[in-house]
Structure formats: structure tokens, C-alpha cells
C-alpha positions in Angstrom: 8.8 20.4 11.1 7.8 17.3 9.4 6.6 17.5 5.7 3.0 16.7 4.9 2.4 14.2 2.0 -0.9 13.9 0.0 -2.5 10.5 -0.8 -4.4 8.9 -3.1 -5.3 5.6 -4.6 -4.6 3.8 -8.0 -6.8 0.9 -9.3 -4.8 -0.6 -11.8 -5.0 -4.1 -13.7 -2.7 -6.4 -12.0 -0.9 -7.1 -15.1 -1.4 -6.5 -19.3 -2.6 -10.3 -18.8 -4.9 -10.0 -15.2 -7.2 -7.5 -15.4 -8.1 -8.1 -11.7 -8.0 -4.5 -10.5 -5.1 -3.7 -7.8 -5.1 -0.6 -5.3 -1.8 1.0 -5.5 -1.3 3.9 -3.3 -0.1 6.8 -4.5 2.2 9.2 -2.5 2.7 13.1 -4.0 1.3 12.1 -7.6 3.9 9.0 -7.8 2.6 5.8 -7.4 4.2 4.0 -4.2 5.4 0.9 -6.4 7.5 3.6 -8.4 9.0 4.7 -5.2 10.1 1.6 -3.4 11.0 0.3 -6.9 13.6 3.5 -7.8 14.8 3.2 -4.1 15.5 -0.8 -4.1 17.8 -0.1 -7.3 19.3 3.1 -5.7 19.9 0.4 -2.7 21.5 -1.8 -5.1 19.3 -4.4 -3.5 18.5 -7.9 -5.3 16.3 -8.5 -6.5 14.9 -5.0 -6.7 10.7 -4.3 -7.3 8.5 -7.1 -8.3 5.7 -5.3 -6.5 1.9 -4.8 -7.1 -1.1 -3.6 -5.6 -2.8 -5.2 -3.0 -5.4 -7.0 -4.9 -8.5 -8.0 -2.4 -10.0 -11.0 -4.0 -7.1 -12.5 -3.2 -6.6 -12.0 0.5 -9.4 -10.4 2.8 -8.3 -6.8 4.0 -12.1 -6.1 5.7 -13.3 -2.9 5.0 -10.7 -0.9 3.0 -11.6 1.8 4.9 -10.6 0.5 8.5 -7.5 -1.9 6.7 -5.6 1.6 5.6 -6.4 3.2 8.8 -5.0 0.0 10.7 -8.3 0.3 13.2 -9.4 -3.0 13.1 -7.8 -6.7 13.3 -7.6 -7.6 10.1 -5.1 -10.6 9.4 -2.0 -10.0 8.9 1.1 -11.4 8.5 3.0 -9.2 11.3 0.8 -7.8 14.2 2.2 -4.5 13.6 2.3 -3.9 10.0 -0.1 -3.7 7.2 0.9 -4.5 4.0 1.2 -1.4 1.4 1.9 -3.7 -1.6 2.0 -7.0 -2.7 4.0 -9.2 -5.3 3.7 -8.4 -9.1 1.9 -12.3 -8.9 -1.0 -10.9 -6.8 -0.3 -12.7 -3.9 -0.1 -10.5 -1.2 2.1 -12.7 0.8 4.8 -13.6 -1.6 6.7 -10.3 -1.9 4.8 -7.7 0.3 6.7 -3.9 1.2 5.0 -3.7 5.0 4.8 -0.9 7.0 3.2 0.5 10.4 0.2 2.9 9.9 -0.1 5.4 12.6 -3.0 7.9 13.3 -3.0 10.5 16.0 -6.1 13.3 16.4 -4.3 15.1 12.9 -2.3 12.8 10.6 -1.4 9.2 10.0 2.0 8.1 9.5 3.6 5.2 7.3 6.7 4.3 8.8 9.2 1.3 9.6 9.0 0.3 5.9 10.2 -3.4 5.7 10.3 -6.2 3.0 10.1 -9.6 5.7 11.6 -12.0 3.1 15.0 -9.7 3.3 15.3 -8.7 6.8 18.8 -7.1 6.3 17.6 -4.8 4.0 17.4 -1.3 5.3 14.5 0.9 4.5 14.9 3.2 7.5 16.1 6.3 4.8 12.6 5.3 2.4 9.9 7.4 4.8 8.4 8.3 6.6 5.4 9.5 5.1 2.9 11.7 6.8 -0.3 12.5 5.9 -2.7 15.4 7.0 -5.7 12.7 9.0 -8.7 15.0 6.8 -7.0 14.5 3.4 -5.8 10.9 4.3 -9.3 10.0 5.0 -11.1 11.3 2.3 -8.4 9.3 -0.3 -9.7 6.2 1.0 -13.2 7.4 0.9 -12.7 7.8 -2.8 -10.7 4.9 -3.2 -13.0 2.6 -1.6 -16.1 4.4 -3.2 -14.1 3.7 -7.3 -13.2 0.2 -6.1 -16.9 -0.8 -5.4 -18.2 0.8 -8.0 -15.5 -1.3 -10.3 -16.6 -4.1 -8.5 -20.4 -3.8 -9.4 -19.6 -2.9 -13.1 -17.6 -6.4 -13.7 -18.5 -8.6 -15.9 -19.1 -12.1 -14.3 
């Protein structure tokens, strides 16, 4: 039987320096750059980390909502995957983790976790991740919801 995460989304500042807000997700209360960080070193892979949130002002996802539920044609850099982080710089495509987001009538899956500047690496044994559909959906909801609320309440 396959185990059942719960997500949610963190806004974060970018950095103690950029307070440009970042969405990093958050899988079972630990935020996803935490994960892939602690398994990197675990991997003894160099360098290990150097990720961030995805950071929107600086490369257009669409609607958050479709981007995490992979339902549209948003740009990507690989057809198949949708990136889960970016680089601790902001730039999406300097350092992204990728993975394929997959949704069936009851849960979405994040799975084939890949870093494409480092194609040896192997990230089979870090995920899968499902996610009941129901909860899935209503963490971007509330996600998207904080992030444009965040977004009307910045200063100019």
C-alpha cells in the first residue's frame, strides 16, 4: 500500500538579503528544501543543496494553481517535469530539483526526482511522494490564496 503524504506551502523570503517571497513546498511538516538538502549530503553528492523556492517574478509558472497540478503548458525546461525548487540565487533555471507531477481521479504523485545539471546523480531512493488529490488541492488553494494576498500587501 503506498503511504499518503500531506502538503503544504511555505512563502519564505528568498534570502536574509531578498525579501522577494519564495513558495517552498512542504512535505509532512518538513520543508522540501530540507529534504533534498539532508538526502544530497546523505548521497555524498557535490555540491549538495543550494536550493530555494520557486520565486514567480522571476520566471512565469501561470496560474499556481494549474503549474502544481501540471494541467496546463506552462514553460518548462523539460516537457515532462515541473520544477519543485529553484537555486538559492532565485533563478529557477540555474539549480532546479525537477520532478513529474501526476494526478489520477484520487491523488497526485511527485516522482522521478532529478537535478538536470547532474544527470548521474540518482534520486530514484528520494520519493516518491503521494498525496491524497482533496488535500493536495486545497494546499495550493491556500497557497495561492497567502501568495496573492502577499502580493497585494507589498510595498512598491
Amino acid at each position: 500500500m503506498q503511504r499518503i503524504s500531506t502538503v503544504s506551502f511555505a512563502l519564505v523570503p528568498l534570502s536574509e538579503d531578498d525579501h522577494v517571497l519564495s513558495i517552498v513546498p512542504v512535505v509532512d511538516e518538513v520543508l522540501l528544501t530540507r529534504l533534498i538538502d539532508d538526502f544530497e549530503r546523505e548521497c555524498r553528492f557535490e555540491p549538495a543543496g543550494g536550493y530555494a523556492g520557486l520565486v514567480s517574478s522571476h520566471f512565469n509558472f501561470g496560474p499556481l494553481d494549474r503549474y502544481f497540478m501540471a494541467a496546463d503548458t506552462t514553460p518548462t525546461l523539460v516537457p515532462d517535469h515541473r520544477h519543485l525548487l529553484g537555486c538559492k540565487c532565485g533563478e529557477v533555471g540555474c539549480w532546479p530539483l525537477e520532478a513529474r507531477i501526476l494526478a489520477t481521479e484520487r491523488q497526485v504523485t511527485w516522482e522521478g526526482f532529478r537535478q538536470p545539471f547532474r544527470r548521474e546523480r540518482d534520486y530514484s531512493s528520494f520519493g516518491c511522494f503521494n498525496f491524497d488529490l482533496g488535500q493536495y488541492r486545497q494546499a495550493i488553494h491556500e497557497m495561492a490564496s497567502a501568495f496573492a494576498a502577499s502580493s497585494r500587501s507589498a510595498p512598491e
